[in-house]
C-alpha positions in Angstrom: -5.3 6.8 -14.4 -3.3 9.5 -15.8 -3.5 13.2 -13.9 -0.9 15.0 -16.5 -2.6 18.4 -17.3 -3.8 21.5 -16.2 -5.7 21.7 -13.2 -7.8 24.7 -11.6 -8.2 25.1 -7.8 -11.3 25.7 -5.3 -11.9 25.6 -1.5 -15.3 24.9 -0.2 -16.3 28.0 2.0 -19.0 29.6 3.5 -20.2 31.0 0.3 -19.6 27.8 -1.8 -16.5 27.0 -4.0 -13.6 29.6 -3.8 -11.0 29.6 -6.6 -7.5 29.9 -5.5 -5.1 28.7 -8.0 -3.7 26.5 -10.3 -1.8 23.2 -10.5 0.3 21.8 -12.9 0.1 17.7 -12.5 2.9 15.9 -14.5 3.9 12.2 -13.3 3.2 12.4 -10.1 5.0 16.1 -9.5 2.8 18.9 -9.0 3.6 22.5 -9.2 1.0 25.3 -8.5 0.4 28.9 -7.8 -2.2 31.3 -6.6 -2.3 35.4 -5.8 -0.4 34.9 -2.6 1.1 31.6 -3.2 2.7 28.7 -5.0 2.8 25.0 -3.5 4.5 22.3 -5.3 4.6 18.2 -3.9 3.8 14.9 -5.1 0.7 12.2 -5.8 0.0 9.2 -6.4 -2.9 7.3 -7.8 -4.8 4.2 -7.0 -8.3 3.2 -8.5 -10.4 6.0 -8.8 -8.5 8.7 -6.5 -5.5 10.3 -5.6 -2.9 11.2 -2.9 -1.1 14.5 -2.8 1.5 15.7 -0.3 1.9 19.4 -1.2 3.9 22.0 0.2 2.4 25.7 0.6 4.1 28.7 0.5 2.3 32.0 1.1 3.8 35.7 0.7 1.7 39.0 0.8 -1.6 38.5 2.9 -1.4 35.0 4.4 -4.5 33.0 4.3 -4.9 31.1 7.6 -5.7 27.4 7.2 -6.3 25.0 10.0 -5.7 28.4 12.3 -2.5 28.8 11.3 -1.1 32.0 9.2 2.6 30.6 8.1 4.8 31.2 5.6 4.7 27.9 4.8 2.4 24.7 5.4 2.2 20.8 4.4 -0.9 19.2 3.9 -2.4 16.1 2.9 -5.1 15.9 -0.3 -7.0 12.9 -1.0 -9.7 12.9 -3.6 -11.6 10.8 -5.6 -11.8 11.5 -9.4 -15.3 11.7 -11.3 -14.4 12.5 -15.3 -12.2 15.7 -15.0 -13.3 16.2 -11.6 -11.3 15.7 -8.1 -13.2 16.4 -5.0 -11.6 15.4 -1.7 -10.3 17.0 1.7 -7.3 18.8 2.8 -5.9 17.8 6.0 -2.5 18.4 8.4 -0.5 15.1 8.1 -1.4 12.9 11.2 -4.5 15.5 12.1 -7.3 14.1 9.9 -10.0 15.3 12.7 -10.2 18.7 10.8 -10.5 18.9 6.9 -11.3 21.7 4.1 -13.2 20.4 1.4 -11.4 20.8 -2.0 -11.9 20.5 -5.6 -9.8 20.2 -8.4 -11.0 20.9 -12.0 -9.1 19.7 -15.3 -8.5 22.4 -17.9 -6.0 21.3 -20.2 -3.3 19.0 -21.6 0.3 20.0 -20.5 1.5 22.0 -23.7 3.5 19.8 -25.6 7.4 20.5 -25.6 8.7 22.4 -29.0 12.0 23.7 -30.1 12.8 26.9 -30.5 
């Protein structure tokens, strides 16, 4: 199961499903950005979900997660994929007893590489 492509971003809330960035998957690397931050990491896929250890980075107006307003923050992401659909749970490594819910939507193909 391939993951290479374009993928948009959403916490579950209060309020339902908040949008807060976008990821870039591409053999197993992923790169991402939002407003007030960019994360990159890993993943790996087996069956029908996915593993991500990502890497948070926040500037501006910090959004706390897991009670925690850093600069930076690693987290866990395992999800299970329906079509172009990820939904799964964010976690602290070694803390699974609290989780955000999270879902990941496909957009696009990775542009293909041209020369200039």
């Amino acid at each position: 199961m391939s993951l290479n492509g374009i993928w948009s971003c959403e916490l579950g809330g209060a309020y339902g499903w908040e949008p807060i960035g976008t990821l870039f998957l591409k053999q197993g690397h992923l790169q991402g950005c939002g407003r007030n931050h960019y994360s990159f990491g890993t993943y790996k896929t087996k069956g029908d979900g996915a593993v991500f250890h990502i890497e948070l980075n926040h500037f501006g107006k910090k959004r706390t997660l897991f009670g925690q307003k850093s600069e930076q923050i690693r987290v866990v992401v395992k999800t299970r994929r329906d079509g172009d659909t990820m939904i799964g749970e964010i976690t602290l490594p070694g803390h699974t007893e609290y989780s955000i819910a999270v879902r990941f939507k496909r957009r696009a193909d990775l542009p293909e590489k041209k020369t200039h």
